[in-house]
Backbone as CSV, one residue per row, in Angstrom:
resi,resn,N_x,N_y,N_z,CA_x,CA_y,CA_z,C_x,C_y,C_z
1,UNK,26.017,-2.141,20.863,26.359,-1.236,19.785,27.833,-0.880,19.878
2,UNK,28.524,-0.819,19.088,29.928,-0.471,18.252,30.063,0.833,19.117
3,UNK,29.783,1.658,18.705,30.050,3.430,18.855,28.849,4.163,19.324
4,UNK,29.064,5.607,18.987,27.884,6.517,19.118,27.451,6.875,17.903
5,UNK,25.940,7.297,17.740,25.303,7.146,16.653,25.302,9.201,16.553
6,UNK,25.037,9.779,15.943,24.660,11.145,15.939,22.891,10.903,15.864
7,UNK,22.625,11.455,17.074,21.011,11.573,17.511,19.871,12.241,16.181
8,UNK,20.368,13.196,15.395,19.945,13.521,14.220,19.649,12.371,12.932
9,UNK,20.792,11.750,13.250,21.146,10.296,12.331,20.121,9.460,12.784
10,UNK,19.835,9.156,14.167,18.953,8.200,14.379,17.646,8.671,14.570
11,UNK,16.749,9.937,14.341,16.221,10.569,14.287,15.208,10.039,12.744
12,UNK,16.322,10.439,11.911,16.146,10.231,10.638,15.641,8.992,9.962
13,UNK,16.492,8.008,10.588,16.478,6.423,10.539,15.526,5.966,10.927
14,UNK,14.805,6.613,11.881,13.395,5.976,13.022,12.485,7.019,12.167
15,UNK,12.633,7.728,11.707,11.541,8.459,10.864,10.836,7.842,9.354
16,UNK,11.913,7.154,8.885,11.647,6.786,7.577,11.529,4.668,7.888
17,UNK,12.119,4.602,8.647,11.543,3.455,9.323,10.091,3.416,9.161
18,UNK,9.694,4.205,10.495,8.529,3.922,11.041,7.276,4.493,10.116
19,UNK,8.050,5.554,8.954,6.386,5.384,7.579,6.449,3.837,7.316
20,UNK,7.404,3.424,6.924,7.372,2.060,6.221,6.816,1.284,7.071
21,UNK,7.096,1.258,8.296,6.235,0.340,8.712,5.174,0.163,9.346
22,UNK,4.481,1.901,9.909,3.087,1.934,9.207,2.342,1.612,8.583
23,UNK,2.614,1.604,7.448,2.180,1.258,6.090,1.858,-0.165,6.045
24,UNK,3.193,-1.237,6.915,2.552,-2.354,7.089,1.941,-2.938,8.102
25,UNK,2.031,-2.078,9.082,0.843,-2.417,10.410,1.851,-3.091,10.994
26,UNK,2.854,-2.771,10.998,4.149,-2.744,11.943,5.001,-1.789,12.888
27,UNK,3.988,-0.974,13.244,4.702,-0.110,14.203,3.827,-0.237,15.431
28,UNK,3.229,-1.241,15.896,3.276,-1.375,17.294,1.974,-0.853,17.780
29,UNK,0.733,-0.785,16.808,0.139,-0.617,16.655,-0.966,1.240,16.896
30,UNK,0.374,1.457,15.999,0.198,3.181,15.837,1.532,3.511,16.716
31,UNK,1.889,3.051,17.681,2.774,3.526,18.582,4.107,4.339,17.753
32,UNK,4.394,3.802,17.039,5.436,4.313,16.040,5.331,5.618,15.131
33,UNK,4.005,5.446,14.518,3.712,6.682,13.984,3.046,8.058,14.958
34,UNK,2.614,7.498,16.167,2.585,8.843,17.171,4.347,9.420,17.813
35,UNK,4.840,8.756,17.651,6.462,8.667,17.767,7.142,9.574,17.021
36,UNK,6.910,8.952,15.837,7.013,10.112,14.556,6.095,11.640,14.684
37,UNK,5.046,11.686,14.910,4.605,12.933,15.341,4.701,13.911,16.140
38,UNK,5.580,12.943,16.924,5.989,13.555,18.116,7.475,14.462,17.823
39,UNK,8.153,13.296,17.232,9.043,13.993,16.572,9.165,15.173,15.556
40,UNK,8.074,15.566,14.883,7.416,16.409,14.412,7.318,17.504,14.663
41,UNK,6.515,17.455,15.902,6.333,18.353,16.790,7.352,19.270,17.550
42,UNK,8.786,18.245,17.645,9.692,19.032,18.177,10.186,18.379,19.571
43,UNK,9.523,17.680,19.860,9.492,17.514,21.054,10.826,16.403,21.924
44,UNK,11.145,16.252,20.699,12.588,15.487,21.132,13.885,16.636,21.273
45,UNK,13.589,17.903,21.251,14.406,18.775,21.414,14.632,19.324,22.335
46,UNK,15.867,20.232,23.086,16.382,20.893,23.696,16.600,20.380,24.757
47,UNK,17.117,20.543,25.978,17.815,19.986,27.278,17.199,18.515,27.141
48,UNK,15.978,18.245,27.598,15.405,16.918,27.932,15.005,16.005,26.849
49,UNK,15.568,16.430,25.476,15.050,15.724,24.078,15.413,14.612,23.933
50,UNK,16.701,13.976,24.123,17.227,12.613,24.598,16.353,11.994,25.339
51,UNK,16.632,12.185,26.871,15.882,11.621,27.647,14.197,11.366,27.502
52,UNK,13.778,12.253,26.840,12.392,11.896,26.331,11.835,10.897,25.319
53,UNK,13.306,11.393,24.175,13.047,10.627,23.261,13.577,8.542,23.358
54,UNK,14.096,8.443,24.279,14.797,7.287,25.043,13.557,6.781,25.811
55,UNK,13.037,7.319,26.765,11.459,6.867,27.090,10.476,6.561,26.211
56,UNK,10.108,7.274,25.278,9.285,6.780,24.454,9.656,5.801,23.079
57,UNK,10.875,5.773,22.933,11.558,4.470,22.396,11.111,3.171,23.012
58,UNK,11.425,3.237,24.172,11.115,2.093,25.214,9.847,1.184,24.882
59,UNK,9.275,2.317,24.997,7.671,2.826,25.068,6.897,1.461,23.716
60,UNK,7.823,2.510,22.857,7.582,1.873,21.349,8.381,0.374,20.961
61,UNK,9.280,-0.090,21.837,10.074,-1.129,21.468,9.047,-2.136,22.675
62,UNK,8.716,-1.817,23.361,7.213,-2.848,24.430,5.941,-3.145,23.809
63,UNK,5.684,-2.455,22.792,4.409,-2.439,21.921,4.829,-3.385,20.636
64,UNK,6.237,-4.320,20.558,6.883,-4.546,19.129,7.126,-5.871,19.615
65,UNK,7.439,-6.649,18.250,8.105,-8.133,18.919,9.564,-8.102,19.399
66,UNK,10.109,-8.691,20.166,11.243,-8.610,20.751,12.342,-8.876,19.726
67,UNK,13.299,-7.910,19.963,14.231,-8.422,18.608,15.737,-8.703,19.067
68,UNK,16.860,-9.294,18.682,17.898,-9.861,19.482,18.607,-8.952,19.552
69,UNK,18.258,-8.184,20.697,19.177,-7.215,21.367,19.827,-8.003,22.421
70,UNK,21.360,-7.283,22.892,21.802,-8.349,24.027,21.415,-7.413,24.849
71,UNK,21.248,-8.318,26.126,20.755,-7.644,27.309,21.616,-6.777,28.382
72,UNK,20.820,-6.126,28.728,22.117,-4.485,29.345,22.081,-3.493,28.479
73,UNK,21.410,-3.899,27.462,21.749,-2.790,26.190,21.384,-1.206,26.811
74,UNK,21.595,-0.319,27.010,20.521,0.966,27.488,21.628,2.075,26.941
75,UNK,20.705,3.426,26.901,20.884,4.013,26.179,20.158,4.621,24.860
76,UNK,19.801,5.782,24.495,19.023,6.101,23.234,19.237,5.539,21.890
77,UNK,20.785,5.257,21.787,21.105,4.167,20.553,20.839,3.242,20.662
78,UNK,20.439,2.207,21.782,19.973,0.712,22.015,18.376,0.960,21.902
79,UNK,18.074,2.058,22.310,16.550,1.718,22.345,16.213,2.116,20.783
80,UNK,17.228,3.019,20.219,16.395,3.268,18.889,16.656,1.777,18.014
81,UNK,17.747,0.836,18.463,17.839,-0.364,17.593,16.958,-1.251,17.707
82,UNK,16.217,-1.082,19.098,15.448,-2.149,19.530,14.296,-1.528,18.689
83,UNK,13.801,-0.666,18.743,12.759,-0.166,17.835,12.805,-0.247,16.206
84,UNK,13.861,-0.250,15.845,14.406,-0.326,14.011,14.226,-1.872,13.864
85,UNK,14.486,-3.048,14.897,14.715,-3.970,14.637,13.001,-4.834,15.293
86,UNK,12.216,-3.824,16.010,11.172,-4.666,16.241,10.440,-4.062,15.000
87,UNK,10.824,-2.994,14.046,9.824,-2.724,13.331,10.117,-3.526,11.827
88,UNK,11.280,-4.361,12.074,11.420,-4.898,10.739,12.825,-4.654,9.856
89,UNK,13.438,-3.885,10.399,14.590,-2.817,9.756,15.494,-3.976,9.262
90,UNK,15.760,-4.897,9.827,16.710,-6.369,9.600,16.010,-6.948,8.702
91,UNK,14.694,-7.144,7.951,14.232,-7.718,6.906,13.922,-7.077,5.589
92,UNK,13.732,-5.552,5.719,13.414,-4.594,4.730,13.796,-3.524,5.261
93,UNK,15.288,-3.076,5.744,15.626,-1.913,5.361,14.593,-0.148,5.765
94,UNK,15.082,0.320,5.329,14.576,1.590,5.927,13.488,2.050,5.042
């Protein structure tokens, strides 16, 4: 990745993602939309919200087909790409 993403920004992006690809039985088989609920919930917030939300990215990008990330990638912006891009985001958008 280029830069830093604003965590709100990618928040957003993995939110409206992952209805869409719900919808097509592309999120990893629910994994995505408990992701989203989670996010919901709040739970990507305050001191440990990163780090949580970076684990369960992971989480959700292991449940997905592998998508051409280069390797070393780490970080909450790599894992949210690996997740945008195993859910389809490179063929249909958000």
């Amino acid at each position: 990745l280029a830069g830093q993403v604003d965590v709100e920004d990618v928040k957003l992006a993995l939110g409206l993602r992952i209805q869409h690809a719900a919808r097509e039985g592309r999120d990893g088989g629910g994994a995505g939309w408990q992701l989203m609920q989670e996010m919901a919930a709040c739970k990507y917030e305050g001191a440990d919200g990163i780090a949580l939300l970076q684990q369960d990215l992971e989480a959700l990008s292991a449940a997905l087909p592998p998508g051409d990330m280069p390797a070393g990638s780490d970080g909450v912006e790599a894992a949210a790409a690996r997740a945008l891009v195993g859910m389809g985001f490179l063929d249909g958008g958000l």
